[in-house]
N, C-alpha and C positions, 0 to 999 in steps of 0.2 A: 029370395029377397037378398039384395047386396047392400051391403050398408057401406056408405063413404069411408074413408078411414080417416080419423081424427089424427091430428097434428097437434102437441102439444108444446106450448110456449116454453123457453127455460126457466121460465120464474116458476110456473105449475109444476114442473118435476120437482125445483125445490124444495116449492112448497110441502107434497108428498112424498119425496124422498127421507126429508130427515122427520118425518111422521112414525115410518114406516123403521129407524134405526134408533130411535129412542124407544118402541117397544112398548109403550102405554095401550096403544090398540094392536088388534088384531089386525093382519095383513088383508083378512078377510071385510073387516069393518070399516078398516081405510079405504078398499080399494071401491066398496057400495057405499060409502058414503060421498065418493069423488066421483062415481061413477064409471069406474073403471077393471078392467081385470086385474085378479089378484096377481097375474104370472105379470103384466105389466109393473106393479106396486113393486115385486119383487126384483125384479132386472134392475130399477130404476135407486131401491137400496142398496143394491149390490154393487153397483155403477158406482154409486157413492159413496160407500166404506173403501173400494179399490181406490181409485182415481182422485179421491177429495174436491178440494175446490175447483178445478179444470174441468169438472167432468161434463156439465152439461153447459159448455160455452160451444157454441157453435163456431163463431168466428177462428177458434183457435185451432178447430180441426183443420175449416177449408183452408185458412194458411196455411197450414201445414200439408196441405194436398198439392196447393200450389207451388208450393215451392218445391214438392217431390216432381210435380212435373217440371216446372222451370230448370231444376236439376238433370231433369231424362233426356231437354231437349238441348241444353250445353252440352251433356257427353255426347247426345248425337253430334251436334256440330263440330267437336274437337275431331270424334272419329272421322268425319268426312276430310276436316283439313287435314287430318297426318294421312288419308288414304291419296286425298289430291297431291301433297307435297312430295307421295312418294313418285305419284306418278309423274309428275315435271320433274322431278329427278333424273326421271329414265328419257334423257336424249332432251329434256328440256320441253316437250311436246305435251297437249293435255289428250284425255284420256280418249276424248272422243275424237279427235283426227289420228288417233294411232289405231282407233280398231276400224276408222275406214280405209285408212293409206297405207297402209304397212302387212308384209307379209307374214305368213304363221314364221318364219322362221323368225323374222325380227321378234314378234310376242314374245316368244319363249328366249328367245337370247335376253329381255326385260326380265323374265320370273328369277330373282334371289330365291334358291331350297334352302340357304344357310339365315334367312334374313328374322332375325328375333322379333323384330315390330311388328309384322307383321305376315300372318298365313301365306300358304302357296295358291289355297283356294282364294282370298282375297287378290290376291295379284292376278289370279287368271281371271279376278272377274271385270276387276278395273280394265283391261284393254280389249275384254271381250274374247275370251281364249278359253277354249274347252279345256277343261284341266286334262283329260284323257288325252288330248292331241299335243299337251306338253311330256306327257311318256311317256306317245308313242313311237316306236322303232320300226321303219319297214324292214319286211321281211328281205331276203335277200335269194336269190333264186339258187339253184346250184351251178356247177359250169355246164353239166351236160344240158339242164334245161336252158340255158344261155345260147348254147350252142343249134340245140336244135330248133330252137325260134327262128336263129340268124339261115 
């Protein structure tokens, strides 16, 4: 048998919270008198000696959720602009006609190694350039096998 799980109001934690920190009953007695487990009576004192009056306000948390995301999704955004900025930087071109028009030489003439803003992986990814095919080196034959080809 599965029983629903109960959801309690902030007033009811209060309620039983500073029940449970004033120490007149037993945690055991609060918590069958309220109908509740004692491990719950207990979280919910504990919750409350820490945190104080903040603790069981709900609204204060999800603000502060949202705005941890509203915050995640500005630094995404700033990222994106300094990744675009740098890309129009390089020839003035955006990112997506430089990895269909342009050759692997041109990419890799774009990738700054010295560039502190940002990675080399970053830049090879912006115009679409396998980092490996920025360096790599063709081999170079010797003269005899030059020779004996021709």
């Amino acid at each position: 048998m599965t029983q629903k799980r109960r959801r309690h109001t902030d007033q009811f934690k209060f309620k039983v919270a500073p029940e449970a920190a004033k120490g007149l009953k037993t945690i055991n007695e609060i918590a069958s008198e309220h109908n509740l487990h004692p491990n719950q009576v207990s979280s919910w004192k504990k919750q409350l000696l820490e945190e104080g009056t903040t603790v069981f306000g709900s609204h204060t948390a999800r603000q502060q959720r949202e705005q941890a995301a509203q915050e995640a999704e500005l630094y995404e955004q700033i990222g994106r602009l300094k990744n675009l900025s740098w890309a129009k930087s390089q020839d003035g071109i955006g990112v997506a006609e430089k990895s269909s028009h342009h050759s692997i030489e041109v990419k890799r003439a774009m990738i700054e190694s010295q560039n502190p803003e940002m990675s080399v992986r970053r830049q090879c990814e912006l115009p679409g350039l396998n980092r490996t095919t920025l360096y790599y080196k063709p081999a170079q034959g010797s003269a005899l096998n030059l020779e004996l080809m021709r």
